[in-house]
C-alpha positions as CSV (number, residue, x, y, z in Angstrom):
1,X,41.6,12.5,67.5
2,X,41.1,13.5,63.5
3,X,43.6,13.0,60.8
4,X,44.2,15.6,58.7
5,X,43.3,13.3,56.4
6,X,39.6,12.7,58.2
7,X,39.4,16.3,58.1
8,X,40.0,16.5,54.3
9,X,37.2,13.6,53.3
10,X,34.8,15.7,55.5
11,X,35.5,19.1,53.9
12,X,35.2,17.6,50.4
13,X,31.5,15.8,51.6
14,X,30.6,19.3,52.4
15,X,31.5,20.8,49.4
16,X,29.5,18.2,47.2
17,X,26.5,18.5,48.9
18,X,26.5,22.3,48.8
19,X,26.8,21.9,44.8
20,X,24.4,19.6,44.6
21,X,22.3,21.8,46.4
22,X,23.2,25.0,44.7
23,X,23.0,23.2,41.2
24,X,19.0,21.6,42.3
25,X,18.3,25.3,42.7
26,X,19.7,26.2,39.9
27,X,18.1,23.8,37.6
28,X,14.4,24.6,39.8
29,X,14.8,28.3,38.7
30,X,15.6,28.0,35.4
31,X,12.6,25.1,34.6
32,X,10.0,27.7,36.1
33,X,11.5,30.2,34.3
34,X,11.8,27.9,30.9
35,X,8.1,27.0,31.7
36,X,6.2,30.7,32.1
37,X,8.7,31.9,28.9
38,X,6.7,29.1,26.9
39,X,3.5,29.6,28.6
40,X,3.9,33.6,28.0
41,X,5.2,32.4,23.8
42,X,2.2,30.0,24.2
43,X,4.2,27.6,23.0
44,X,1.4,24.8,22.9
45,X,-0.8,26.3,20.2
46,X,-0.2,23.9,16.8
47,X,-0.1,27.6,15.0
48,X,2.2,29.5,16.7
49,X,5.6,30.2,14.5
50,X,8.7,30.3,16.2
51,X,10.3,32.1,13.3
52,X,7.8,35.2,13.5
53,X,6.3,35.3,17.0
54,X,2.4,35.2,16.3
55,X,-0.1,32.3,17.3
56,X,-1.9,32.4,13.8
57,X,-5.0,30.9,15.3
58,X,-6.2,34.1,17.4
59,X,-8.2,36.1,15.4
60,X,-5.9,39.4,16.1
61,X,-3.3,36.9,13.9
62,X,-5.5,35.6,10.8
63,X,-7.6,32.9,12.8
64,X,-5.9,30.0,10.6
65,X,-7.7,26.4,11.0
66,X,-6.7,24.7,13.6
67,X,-4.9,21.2,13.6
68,X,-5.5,18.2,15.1
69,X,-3.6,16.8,17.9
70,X,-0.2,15.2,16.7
71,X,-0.8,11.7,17.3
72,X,1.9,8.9,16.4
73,X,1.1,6.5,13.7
74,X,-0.9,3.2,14.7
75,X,0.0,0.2,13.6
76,X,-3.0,-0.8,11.4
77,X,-4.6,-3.8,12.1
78,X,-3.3,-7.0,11.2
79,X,-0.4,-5.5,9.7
80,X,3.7,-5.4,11.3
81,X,6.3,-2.6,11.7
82,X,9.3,-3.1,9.4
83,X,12.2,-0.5,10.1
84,X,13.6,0.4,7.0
85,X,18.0,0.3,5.9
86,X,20.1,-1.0,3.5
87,X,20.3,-4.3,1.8
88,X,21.1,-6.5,-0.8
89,X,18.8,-7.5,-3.0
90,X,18.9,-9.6,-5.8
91,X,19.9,-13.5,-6.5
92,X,21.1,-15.6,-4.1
93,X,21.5,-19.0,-6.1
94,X,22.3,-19.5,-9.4
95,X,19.6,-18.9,-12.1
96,X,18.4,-22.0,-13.7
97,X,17.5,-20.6,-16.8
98,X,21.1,-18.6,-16.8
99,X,20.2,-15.1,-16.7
100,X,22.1,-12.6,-15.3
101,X,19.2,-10.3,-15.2
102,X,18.6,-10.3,-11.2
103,X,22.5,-9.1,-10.0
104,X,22.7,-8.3,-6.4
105,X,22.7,-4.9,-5.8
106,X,22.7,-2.5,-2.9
107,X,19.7,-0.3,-2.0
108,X,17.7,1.1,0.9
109,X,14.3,0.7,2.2
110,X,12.0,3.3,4.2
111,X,10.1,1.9,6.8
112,X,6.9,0.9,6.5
113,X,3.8,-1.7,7.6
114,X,3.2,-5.0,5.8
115,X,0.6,-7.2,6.3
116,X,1.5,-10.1,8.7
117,X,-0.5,-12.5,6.1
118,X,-1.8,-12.8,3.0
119,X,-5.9,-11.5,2.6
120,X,-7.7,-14.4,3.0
121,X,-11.0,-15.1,1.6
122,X,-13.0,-13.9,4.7
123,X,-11.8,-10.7,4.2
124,X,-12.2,-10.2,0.9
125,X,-15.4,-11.5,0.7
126,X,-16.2,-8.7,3.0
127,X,-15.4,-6.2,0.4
128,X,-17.7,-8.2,-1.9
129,X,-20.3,-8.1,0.6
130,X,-19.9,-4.3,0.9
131,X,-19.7,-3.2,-2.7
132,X,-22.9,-5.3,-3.0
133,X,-25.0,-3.3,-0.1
134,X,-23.0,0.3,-1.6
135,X,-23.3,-0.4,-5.4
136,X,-26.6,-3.2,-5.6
137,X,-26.2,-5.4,-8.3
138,X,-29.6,-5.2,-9.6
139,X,-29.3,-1.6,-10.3
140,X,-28.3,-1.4,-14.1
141,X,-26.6,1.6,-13.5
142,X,-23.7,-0.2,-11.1
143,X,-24.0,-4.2,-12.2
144,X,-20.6,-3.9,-13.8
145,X,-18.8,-2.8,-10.4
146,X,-19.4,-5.9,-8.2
147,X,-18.8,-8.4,-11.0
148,X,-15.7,-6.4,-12.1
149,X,-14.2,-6.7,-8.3
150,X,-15.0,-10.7,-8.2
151,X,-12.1,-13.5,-8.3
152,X,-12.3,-15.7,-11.4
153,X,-12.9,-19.3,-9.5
154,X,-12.5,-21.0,-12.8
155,X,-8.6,-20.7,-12.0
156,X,-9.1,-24.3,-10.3
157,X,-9.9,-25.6,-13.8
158,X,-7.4,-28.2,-15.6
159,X,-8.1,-29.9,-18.9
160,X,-6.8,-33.0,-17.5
161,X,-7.7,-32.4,-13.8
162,X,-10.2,-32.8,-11.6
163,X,-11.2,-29.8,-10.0
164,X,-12.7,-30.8,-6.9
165,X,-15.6,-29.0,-6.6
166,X,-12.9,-25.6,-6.0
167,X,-14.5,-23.1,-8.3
168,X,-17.8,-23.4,-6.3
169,X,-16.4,-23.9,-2.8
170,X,-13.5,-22.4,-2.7
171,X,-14.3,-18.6,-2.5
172,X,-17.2,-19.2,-0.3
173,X,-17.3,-22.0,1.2
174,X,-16.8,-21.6,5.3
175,X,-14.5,-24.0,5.2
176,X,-11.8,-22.3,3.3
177,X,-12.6,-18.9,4.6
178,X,-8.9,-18.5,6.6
179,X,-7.5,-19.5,3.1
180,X,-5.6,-16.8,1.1
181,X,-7.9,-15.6,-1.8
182,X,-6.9,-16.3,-5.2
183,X,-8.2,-15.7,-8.7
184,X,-7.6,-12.0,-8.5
185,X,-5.6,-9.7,-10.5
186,X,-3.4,-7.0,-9.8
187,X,-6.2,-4.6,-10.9
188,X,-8.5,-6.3,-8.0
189,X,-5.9,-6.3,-5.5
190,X,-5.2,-2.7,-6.0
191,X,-9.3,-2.0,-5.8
192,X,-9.4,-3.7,-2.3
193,X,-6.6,-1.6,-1.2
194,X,-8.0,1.7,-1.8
195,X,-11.5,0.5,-0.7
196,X,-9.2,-0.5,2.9
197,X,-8.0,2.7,2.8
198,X,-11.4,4.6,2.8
199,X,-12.7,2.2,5.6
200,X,-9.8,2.5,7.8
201,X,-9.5,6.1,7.5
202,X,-13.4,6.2,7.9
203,X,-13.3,4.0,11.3
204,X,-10.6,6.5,12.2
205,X,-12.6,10.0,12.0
206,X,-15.5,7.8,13.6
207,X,-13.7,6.9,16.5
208,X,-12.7,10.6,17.2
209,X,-15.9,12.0,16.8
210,X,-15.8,13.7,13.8
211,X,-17.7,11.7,11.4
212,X,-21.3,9.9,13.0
213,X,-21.5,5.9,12.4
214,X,-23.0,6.0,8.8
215,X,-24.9,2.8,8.0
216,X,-26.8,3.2,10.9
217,X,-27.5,7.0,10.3
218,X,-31.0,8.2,9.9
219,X,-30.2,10.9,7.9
220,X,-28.4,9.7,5.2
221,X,-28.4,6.6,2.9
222,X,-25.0,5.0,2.3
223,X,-25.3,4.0,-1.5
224,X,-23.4,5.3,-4.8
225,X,-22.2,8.3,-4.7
226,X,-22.7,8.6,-1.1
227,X,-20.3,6.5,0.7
228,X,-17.2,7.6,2.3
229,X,-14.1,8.4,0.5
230,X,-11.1,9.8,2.1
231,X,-9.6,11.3,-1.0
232,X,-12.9,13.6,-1.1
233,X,-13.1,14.2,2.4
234,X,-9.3,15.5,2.4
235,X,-9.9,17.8,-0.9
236,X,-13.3,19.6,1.1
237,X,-15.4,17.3,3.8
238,X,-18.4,19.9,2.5
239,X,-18.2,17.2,-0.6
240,X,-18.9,14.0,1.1
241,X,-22.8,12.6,0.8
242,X,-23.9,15.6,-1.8
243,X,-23.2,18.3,1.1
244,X,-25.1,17.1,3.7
245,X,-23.4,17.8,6.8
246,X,-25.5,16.1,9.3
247,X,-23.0,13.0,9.0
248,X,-20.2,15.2,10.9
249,X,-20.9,15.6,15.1
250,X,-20.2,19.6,15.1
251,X,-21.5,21.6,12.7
252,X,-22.9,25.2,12.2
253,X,-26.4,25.1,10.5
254,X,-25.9,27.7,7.5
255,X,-28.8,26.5,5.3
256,X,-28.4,29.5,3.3
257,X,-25.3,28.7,1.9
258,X,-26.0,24.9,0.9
259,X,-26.2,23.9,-2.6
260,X,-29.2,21.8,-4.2
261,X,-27.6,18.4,-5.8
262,X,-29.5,16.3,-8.1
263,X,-28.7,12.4,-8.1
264,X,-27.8,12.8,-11.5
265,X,-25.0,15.0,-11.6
266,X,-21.2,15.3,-10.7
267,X,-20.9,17.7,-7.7
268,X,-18.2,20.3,-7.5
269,X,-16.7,22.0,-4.8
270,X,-14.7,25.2,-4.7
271,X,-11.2,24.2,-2.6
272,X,-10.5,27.9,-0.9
273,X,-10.8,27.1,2.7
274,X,-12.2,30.3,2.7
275,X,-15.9,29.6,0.8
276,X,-19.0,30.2,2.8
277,X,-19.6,26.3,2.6
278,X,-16.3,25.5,4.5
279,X,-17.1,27.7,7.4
280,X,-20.5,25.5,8.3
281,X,-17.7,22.6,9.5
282,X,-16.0,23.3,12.7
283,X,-13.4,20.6,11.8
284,X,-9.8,21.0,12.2
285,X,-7.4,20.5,9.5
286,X,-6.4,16.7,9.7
287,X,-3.5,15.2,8.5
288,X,-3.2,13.5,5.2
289,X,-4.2,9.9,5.5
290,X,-1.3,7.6,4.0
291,X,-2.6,5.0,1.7
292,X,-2.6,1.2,1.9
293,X,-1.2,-0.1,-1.2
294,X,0.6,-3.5,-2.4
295,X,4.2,-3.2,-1.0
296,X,6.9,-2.4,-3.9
297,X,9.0,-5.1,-5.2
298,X,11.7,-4.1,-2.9
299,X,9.9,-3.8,0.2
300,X,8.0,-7.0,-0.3
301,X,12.0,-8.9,-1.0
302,X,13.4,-6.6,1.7
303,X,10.5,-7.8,4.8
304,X,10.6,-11.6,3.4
305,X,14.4,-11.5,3.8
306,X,15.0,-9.9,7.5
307,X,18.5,-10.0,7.1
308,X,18.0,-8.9,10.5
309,X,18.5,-11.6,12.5
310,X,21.8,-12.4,10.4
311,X,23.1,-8.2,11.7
312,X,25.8,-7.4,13.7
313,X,26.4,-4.0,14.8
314,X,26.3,-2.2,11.6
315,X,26.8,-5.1,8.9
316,X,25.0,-8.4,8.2
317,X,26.4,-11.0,7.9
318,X,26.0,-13.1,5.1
319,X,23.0,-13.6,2.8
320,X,19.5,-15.9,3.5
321,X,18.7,-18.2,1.0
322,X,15.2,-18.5,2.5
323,X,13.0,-16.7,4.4
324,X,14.5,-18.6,7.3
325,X,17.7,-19.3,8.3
326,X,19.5,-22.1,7.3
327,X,19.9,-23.8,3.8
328,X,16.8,-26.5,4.5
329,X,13.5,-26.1,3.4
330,X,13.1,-28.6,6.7
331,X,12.2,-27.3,10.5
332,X,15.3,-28.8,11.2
333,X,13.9,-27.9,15.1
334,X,11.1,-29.8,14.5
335,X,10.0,-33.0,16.1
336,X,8.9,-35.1,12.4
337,X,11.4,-32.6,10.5
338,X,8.6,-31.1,8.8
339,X,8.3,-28.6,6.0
340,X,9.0,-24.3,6.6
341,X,6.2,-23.7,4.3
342,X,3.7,-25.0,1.8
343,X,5.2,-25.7,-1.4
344,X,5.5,-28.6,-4.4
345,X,8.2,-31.3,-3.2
346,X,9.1,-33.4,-6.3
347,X,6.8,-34.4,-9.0
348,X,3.7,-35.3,-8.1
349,X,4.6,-34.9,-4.1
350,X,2.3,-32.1,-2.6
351,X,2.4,-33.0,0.8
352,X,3.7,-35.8,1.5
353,X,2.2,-39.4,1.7
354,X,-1.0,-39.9,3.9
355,X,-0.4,-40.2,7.4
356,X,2.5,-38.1,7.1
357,X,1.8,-34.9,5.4
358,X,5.0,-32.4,5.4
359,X,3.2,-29.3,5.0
360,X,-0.4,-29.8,6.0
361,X,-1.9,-29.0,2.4
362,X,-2.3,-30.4,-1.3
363,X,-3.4,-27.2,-2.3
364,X,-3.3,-24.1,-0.2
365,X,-3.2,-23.3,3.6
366,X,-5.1,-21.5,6.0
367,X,-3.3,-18.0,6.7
368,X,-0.5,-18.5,9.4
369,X,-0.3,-21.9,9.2
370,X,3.9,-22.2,8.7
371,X,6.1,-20.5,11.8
372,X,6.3,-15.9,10.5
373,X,10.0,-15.0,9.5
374,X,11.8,-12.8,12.2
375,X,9.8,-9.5,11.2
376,X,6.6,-11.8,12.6
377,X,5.5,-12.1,8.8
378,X,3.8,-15.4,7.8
379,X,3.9,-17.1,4.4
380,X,6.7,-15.0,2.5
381,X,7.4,-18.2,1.3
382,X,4.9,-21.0,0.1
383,X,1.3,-21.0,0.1
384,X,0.9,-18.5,-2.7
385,X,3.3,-16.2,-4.8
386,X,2.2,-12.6,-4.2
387,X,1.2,-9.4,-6.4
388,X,3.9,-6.2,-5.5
389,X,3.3,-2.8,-7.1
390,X,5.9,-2.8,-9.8
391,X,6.1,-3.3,-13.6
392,X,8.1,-5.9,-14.6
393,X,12.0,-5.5,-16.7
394,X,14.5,-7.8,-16.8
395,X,16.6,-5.8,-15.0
396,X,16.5,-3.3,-11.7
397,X,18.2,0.1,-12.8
398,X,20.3,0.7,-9.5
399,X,22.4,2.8,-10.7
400,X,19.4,5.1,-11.2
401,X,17.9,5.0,-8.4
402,X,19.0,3.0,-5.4
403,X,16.5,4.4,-2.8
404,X,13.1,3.2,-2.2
405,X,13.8,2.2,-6.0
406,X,9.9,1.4,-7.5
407,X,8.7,1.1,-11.7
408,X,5.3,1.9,-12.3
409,X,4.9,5.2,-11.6
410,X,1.5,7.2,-13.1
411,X,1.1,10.8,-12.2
412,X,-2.2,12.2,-12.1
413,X,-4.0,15.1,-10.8
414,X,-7.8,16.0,-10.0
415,X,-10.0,17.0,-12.3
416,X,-11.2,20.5,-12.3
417,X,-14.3,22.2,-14.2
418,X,-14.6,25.9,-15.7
419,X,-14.3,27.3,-12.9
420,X,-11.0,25.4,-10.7
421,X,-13.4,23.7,-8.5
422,X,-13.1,19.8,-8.2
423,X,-14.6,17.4,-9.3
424,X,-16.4,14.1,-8.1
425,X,-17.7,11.2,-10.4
426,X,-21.6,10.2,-9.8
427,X,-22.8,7.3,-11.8
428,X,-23.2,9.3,-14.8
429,X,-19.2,9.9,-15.0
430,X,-18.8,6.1,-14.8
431,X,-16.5,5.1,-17.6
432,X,-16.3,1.0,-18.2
433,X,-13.2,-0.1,-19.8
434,X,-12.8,-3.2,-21.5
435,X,-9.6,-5.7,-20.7
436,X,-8.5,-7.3,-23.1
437,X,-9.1,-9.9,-21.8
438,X,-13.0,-8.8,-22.6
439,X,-13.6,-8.4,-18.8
440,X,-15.7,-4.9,-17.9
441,X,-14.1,-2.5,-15.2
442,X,-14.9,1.0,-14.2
443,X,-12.4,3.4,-14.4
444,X,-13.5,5.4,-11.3
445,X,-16.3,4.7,-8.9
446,X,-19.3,6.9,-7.7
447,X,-17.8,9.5,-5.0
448,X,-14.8,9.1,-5.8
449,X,-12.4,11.9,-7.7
450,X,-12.4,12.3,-10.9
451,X,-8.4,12.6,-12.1
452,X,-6.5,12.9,-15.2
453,X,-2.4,12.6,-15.8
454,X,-0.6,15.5,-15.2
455,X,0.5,17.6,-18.7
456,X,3.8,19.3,-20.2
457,X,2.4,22.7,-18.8
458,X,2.4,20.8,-15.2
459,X,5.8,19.2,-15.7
460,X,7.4,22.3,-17.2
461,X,11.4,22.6,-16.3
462,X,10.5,19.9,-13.7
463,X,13.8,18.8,-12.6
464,X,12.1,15.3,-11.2
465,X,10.1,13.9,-13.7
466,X,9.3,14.8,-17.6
467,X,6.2,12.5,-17.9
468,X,3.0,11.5,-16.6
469,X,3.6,7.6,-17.4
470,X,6.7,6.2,-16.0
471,X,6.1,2.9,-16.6
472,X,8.8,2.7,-18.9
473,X,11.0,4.9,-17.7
474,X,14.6,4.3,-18.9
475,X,13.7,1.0,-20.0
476,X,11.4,1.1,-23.1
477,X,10.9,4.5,-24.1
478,X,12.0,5.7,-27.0
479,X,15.2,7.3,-25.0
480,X,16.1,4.1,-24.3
481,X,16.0,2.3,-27.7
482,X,18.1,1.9,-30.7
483,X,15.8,4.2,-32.9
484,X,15.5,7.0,-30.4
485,X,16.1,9.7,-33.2
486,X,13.3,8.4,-35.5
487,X,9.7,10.1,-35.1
488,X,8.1,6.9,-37.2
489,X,5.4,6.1,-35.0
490,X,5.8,2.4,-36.6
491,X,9.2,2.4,-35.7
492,X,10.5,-0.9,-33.8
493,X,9.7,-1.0,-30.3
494,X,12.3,-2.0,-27.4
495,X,9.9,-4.3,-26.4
496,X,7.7,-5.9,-28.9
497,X,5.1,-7.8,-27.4
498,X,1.9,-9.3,-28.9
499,X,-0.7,-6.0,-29.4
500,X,-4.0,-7.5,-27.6
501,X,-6.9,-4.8,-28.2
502,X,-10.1,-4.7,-26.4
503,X,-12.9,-6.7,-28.2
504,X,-14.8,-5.5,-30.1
505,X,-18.9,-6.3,-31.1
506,X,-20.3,-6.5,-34.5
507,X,-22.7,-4.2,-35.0
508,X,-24.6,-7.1,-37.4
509,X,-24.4,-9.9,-35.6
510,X,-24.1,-8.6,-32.3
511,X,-21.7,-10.9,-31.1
512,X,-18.3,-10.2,-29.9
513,X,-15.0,-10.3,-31.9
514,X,-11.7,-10.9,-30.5
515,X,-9.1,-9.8,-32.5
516,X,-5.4,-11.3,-32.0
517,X,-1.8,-10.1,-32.8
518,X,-0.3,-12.5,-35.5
519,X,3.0,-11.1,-36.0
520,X,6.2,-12.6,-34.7
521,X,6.8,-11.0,-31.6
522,X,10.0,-11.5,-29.4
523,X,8.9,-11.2,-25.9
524,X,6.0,-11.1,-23.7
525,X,7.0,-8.0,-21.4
526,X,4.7,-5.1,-21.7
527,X,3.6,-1.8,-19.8
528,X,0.7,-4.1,-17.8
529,X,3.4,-6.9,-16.8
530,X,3.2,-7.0,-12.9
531,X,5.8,-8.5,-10.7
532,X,4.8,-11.2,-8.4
533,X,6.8,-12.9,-5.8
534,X,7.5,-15.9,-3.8
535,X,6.7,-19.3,-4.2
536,X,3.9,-21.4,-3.7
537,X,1.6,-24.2,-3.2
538,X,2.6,-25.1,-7.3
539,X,6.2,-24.4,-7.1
540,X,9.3,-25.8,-6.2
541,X,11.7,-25.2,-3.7
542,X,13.5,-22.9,-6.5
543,X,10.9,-20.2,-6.4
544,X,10.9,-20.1,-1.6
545,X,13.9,-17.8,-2.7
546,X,12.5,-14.3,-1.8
547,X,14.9,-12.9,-4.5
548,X,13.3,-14.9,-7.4
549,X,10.7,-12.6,-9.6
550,X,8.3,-13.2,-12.3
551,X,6.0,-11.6,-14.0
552,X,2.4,-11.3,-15.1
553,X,-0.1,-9.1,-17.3
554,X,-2.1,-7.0,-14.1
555,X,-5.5,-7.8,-15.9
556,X,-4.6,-11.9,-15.4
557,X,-5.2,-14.2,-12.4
558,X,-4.0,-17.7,-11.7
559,X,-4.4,-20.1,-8.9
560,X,-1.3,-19.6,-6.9
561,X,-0.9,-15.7,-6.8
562,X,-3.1,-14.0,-3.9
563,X,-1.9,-10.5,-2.2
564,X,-1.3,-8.8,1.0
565,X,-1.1,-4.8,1.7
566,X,1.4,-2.4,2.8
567,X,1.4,1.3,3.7
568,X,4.4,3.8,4.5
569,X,5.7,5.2,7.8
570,X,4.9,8.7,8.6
571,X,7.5,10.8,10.4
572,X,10.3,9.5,12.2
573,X,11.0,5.7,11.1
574,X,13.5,4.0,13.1
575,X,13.1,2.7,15.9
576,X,15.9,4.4,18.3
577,X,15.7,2.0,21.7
578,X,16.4,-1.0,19.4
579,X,19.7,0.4,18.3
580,X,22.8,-1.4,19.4
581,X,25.6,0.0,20.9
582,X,28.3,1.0,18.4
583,X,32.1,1.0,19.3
584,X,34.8,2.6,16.9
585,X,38.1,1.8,17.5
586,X,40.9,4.1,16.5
């Protein structure tokens, strides 16, 4: 016999299943529903507006370009995901010289990619290799662009040293070929990225079948002008090669419409999407390619910290001295107690004595030889000090800006003729400036854009900036010195560094004269002074302190200071699955 009870748990079974039933239904009907609404709104086409109703890629609707397939961001090769946040930078440890001029401070990073090491010779010897075959040296018209992009190997000289053979071997030798590259100056560093840049981007439209393998291409000659640059190609692909659009897969033959380039001059191309020229391509719109770059300061001090592995919920705890925990330069795990990275001991101690080397290397490394940090980064400490984007001042203005906070800032804008088209630099445009240092640079390669800084007609009532140069925004400019209110142009200057002019050559004697600033100056800190940071194979354990900076002219190379790229995240930045669970208590 049933209890009533009995009877109860079996009528309340019942009724659940029926409204799990009745609420499957439910759900079934309204998904199909849900699913022929967006089929009917066509929903999938990247054109169709939700605010107006129209799918703006049918003819009926204006037949805009297409766009490509949203795709999330790759890691690029070799590099590592840093999720961006709040942190402290600044000192640490006291300063041993007793400034006050690096205060912690809070700010916030975005996210972005770093390179897990620093570029090592092999790698930059591939750029050598390629500006060689693209730009040939024996060409009189280019012989300044492969010697401008070359290390200076007499870095390894001393006085009273000897130097080991290094200037000859080191750059080229196979031997030192996983070593980081050094000799180069911030000008060189920044070159390779934007040459990275075009080849990544390049591999990129290769792989998807929009742009045929070039070197191997019957049809076209990769040399000068005509090489791949994605600043071009994302201005007007018609540009790239002189026109020629047999290097894309699918194009409409349209010989009519195709313009006759001579070698000799700058091509210009008229941006409306809506010129016969851009209706040859059958190419859909693609997304802006973010740049590789050298990480900002703050980026660079925020990935060589990761605070991290020191968080807790919401808050980290405490500060890193190192880029390791703990407050040893020692692998305190380790089985002979050996060094965390590659750095001067004591006087005269490199390495240790023989038999027992500490850190494996009297000079530098090979890449990744020390255990990476907790963001998988390798070297942010030892081996070489490392070039970061920003010009140098005492001080980091904060208060000014505490996000994604950067100095060096240049504004420019491409360079249009008569007639608002754009234009593209062919040999004849090259301009070779003169360091002063007396060291020969172009100022913009063959195929690449020609730009200029932006004017006061561009920054009119421009509520973000009021200047093309920002270099010394706040912090040199004549708002920011005693004698704002004077006009002098000879008035004192905040900073009043040494005034080092290119040299010059006597038109008699044909040699060159190098003229120097004899005036007594206070300080070395100019508009060209480039951060670097971290320590290395020369420093002491002082300078392993990620929060450490110093400073150096960007036309200037030494020994000890190499590189390694960054580029920013696109779209959403943090990594959602990796949040912790958050509990408020009230």
């Amino acid at each position: 016999m049933i209890s009533c009870e009995g009877f109860n748990m079996i009528e309340t079974d019942f009724y659940m299943k029926k409204i799990i039933k009745t609420s499957l239904i439910y759900s079934g009907v309204i998904l199909i529903m849900t699913s022929c609404f967006n089929q009917q709104r066509d929903f999938g086409s990247d054109r169709y507006s939700e605010n107006i109703g129209y799918d703006f890629s049918k003819p009926e609707y204006g037949g805009l370009t297409k766009l490509t397939e949203v795709v999330e961001q790759q890691v690029p090769n070799g590099m590592v995901s840093i999720e961006g946040g709040m942190f402290v930078m600044g000192q640490v440890q006291q300063n041993v010289m007793g400034g006050i001029n690096n205060k912690p401070k809070n700010v916030h990073v975005q996210s972005f990619y770093i390179d897990d090491s620093e570029v090592s010779n092999k790698e930059y010897l591939i750029y050598l290799d390629w500006l060689a075959k693209v730009f040939p040296k024996n060409n009189p018209k280019y012989k300044h662009i492969y010697t401008a992009a070359l290390p200076d190997t007499t870095v390894w000289r001393n006085p009273l040293g000897n130097d080991g053979n290094l200037p000859k071997t080191y750059l080229r030798h196979r031997a030192y070929e996983d070593y980081p590259v050094v000799g180069v100056s911030w000008l060189q560093a920044n070159d390779y990225c934007k040459w990275r840049t075009d080849r990544i981007a390049e591999k990129r439209l290769v792989d998807e079948g929009i742009l045929k393998p070039l070197y191997n291409n019957g049809n076209v000659t990769v040399e000068g002008r005509n090489h791949f640059d994605i600043e071009v190609f994302e201005a007007n692909p018609n540009l790239l090669f002189g026109g020629d659009k047999s290097i894309y897969t699918d194009y409409i033959a349209n010989e009519s419409n195709d313009e006759e380039y001579s070698a000799n001059d700058s091509i210009t191309i008229n941006t409306n999407s809506n010129s016969p020229k851009n209706n040859n391509l059958n190419i859909k719109r693609q997304s802006p390619n973010p740049d590789i770059r050298l990480p900002t300061e703050i980026e660079w001090e925020y990935a060589a910290k990761a605070d991290m592995e020191n968080r807790f919920e919401n808050t980290i705890r405490g500060r890193k001295k190192y880029a390791w925990r703990g407050e040893s330069t020692r692998d305190e795990q380790s089985k002979y107690y050996t060094q965390h990275a590659n750095f001067k001991q004591s006087n005269g101690d490199y390495s240790g004595i023989a038999g027992w080397s500490s850190d494996t290397g009297d000079i530098t490394t090979p890449v990744r030889s020390f255990p990476p940090n907790a963001y998988g980064l390798y070297d942010m400490a030892g081996n070489v000090a490392e070039w970061v984007f920003d010009v140098y001042r005492p001080t980091i203005e904060s208060n000014l800006n505490d996000f994604n906070y950067s100095r060096g800032n240049i504004y420019r804008k491409p360079r249009l003729d008569e007639n608002g088209n754009v234009v593209v630099a062919s040999f004849n445009d090259i301009v070779y400036d003169t360091l002063p240092n007396g060291k020969v640079v172009p100022s913009v390669l063959p195929g690449q854009i020609l730009k200029e800084e932006v004017t006061d007609n561009d920054m009119y009532l421009n509520p973000n900036y009021q200047k093309s140069d920002n270099r010394n925004f706040a912090d040199g400019d004549r708002s920011s010195s005693r004698d704002y209110a004077q006009n002098d142009e000879n008035r004192k200057r905040m900073y009043n560094a040494p005034i080092l002019l290119p040299p010059t050559i006597n038109e008699e004697t044909g040699e060159i004269e190098y003229k120097y600033d004899d005036k007594t100056r206070t300080t070395l800190i100019t508009n060209y002074s480039r951060v670097y940071k971290g320590g290395s194979w020369k420093d002491r354990e002082y300078w392993l302190d990620p929060s450490q900076r110093r400073y150096l002219e960007e036309y200037m190379s030494t020994n000890y200071i190499g590189f390694r790229c960054a580029v920013s995240k696109v779209g959403d930045s943090h990594e959602k699955e990796k949040r912790s669970i958050f509990s408020a208590y009230y």
